[in-house]
C-alpha positions as CSV (number, residue, x, y, z in Angstrom):
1,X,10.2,-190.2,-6.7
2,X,9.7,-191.7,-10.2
3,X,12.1,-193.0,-12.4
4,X,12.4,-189.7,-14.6
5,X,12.8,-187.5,-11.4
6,X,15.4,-189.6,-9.9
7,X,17.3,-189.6,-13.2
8,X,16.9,-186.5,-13.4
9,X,18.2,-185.6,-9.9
10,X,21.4,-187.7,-10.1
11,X,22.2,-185.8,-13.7
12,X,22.4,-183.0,-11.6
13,X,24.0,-184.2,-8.6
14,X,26.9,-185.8,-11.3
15,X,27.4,-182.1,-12.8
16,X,28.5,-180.2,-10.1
17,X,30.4,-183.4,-8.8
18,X,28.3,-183.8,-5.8
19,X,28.4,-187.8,-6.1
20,X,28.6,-188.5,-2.1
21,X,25.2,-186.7,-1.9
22,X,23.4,-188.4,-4.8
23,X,24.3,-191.5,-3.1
24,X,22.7,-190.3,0.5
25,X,20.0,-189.1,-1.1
26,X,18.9,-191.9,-3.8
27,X,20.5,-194.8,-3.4
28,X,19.2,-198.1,-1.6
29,X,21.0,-198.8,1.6
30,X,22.0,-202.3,-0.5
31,X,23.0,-200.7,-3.7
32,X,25.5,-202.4,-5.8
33,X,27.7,-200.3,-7.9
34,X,30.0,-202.7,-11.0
35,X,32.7,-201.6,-13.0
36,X,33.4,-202.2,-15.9
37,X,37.0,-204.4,-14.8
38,X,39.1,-204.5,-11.5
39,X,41.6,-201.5,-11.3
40,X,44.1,-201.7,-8.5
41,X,42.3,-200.1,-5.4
42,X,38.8,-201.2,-6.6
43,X,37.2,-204.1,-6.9
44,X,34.6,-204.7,-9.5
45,X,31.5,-204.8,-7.6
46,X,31.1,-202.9,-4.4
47,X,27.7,-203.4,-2.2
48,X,26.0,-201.6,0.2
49,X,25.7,-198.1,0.4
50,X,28.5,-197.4,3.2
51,X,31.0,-199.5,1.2
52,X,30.3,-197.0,-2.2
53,X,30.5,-194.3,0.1
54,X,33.7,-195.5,0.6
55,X,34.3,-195.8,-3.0
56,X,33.6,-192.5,-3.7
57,X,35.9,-190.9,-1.2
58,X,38.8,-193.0,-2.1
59,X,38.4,-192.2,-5.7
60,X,38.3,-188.4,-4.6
61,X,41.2,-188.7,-2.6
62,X,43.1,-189.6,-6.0
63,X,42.0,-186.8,-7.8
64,X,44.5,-184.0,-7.9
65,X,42.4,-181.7,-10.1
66,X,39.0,-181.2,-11.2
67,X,38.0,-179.2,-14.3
68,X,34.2,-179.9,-15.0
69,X,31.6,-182.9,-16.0
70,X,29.6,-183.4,-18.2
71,X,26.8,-185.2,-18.1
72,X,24.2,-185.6,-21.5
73,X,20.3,-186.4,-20.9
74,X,18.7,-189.6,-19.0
75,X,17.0,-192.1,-21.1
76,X,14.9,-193.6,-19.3
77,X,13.2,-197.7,-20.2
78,X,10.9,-198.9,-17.5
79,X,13.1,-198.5,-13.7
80,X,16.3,-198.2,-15.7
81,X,18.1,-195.2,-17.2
82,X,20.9,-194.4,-18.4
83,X,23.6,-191.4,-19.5
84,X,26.7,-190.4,-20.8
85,X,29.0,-189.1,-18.0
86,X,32.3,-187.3,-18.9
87,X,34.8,-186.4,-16.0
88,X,37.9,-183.4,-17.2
89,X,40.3,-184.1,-14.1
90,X,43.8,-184.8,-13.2
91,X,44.7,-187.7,-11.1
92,X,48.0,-187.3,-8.8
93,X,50.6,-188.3,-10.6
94,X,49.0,-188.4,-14.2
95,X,48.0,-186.5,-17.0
96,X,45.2,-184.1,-16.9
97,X,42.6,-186.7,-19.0
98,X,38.8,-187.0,-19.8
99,X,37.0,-190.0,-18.6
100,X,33.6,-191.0,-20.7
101,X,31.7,-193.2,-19.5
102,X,28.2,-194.8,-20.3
103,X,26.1,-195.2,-16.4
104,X,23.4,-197.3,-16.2
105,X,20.7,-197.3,-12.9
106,X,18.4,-199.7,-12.2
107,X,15.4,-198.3,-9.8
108,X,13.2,-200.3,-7.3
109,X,10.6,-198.5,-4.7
110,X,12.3,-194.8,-5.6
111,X,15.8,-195.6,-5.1
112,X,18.7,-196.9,-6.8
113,X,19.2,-200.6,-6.6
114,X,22.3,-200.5,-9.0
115,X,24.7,-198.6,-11.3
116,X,26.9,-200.5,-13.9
117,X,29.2,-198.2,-16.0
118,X,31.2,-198.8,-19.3
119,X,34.0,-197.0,-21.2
């Protein structure tokens, strides 16, 4: 796949909240994934595929309430892109909230080598 079609592919995936997929699917088995700081839980760079597997599930199981996402168009530089991501959930024990955040891929032989996000 190119750059444009995996961007493209993970929009969608990220809209209907399919993230676990997207990560089967297009991500390298030694994908890193970096936040943007350490929240209690997480650690601010997780590698390997299995380990943001992982991630993903235990930032599911948190999540009381899910409402929608949003997520805008890729723009796409060379074997990076990029998007706006916005998240309408409630987390147990919190207020229903939206969660924007800029993503950021890096792609190397038609998979994703690394996501970085910032809000």
């Amino acid at each position: 796949m190119t750059v444009e079609q995996i961007a493209n592919r993970l929009a969608e995936y990220c809209r209907h909240d399919e993230f676990s997929k997207a990560q089967e699917e297009l991500y390298a088995d030694d994908a890193v994934s970096i936040e943007p700081f350490v929240t209690p839980g997480f650690e601010k760079e997780t590698k390997g595929r299995a380990a943001l597997k992982e991630k993903d599930q235990k930032f599911s199981s948190m999540v009381e309430s899910r409402y929608g996402t949003t997520v805008s168009a890729p723009v796409i530089a060379g074997n990076s892109f990029s998007f706006v991501l916005n998240m309408d959930l409630k987390m147990k024990g919190r207020e229903r909230e939206t969660m924007e955040e800029i993503c950021v891929y890096t792609v190397k032989d038609g998979k994703i080598i690394a996501e970085q996000f910032f809000m």
